[in-house]
C-alpha positions in Angstrom: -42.5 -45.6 -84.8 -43.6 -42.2 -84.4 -47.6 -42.0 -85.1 -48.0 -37.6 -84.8 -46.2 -34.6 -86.4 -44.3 -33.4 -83.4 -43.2 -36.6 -83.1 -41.7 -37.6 -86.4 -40.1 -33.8 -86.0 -38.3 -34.9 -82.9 -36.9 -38.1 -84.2 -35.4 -36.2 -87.5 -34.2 -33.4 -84.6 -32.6 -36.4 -82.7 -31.1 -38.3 -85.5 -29.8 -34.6 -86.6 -27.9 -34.3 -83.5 -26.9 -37.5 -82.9 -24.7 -37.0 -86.2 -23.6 -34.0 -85.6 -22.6 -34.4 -81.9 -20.7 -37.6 -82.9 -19.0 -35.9 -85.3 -17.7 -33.0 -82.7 -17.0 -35.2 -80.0 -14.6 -37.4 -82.9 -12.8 -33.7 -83.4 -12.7 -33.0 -80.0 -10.4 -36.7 -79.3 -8.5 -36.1 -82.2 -7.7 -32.7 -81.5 -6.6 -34.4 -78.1 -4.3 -37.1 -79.4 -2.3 -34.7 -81.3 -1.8 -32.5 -78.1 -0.8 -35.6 -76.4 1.3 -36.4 -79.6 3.4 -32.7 -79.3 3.9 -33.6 -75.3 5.5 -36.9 -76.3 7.8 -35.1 -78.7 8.5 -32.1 -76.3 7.3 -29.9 -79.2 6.8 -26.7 -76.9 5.3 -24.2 -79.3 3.0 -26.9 -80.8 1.9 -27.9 -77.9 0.7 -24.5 -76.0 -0.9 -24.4 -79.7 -2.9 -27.6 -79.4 -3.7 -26.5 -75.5 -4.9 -23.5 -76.0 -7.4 -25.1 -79.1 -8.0 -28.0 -77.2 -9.0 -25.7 -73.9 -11.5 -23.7 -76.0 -12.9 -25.9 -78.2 -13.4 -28.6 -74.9 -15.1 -25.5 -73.4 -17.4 -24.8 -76.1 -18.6 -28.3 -76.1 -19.5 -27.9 -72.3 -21.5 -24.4 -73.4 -23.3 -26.5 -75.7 -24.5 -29.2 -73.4 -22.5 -31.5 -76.3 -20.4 -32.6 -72.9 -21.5 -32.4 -69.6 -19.6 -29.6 -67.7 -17.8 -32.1 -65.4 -16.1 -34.0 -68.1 -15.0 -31.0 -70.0 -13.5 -29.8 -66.9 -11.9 -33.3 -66.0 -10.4 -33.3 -69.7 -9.0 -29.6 -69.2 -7.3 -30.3 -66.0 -5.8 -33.8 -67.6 -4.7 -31.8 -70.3 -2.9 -29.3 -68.2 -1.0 -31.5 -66.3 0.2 -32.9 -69.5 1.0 -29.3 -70.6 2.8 -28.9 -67.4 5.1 -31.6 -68.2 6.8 -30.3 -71.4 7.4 -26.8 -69.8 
């Protein structure tokens, strides 16, 4: 356990994150199953919906250092091929 101030601080600030970047990341994979959903319906208006949301949010996680940059851009590019296949 943590025996100084700065210390305790930082494990509050981690176990803060920890929830909160859980909580993202879960948005982030649901937000991507019901892209993947749309495809699978041929739904092409709710799908360049869901990509364009998923694209930016996906993004924003990567500006955050939530995700590292790589996977958010190996996500995008699996997304657009997806897109790519209802059009």
């Amino acid at each position: 356990m943590a025996n100084h101030k700065s210390a305790k601080k930082r494990a509050k600030q981690t176990t803060k994150r920890a929830l909160r970047n859980t909580s993202v990341i879960s948005k982030m994979k649901t937000n991507i199953k019901k892209f993947k959903e749309s495809v699978s319906q041929n739904d092409k208006e709710k799908a360049l919906e869901l990509f364009k949301l998923n694209v930016s949010y996906i993004m924003h996680l990567a500006s955050k250092k939530i995700i590292h940059k790589n996977n958010a851009s190996r996500k995008v590019k699996a997304l657009a091929k997806l897109h790519n296949t209802v059009k």
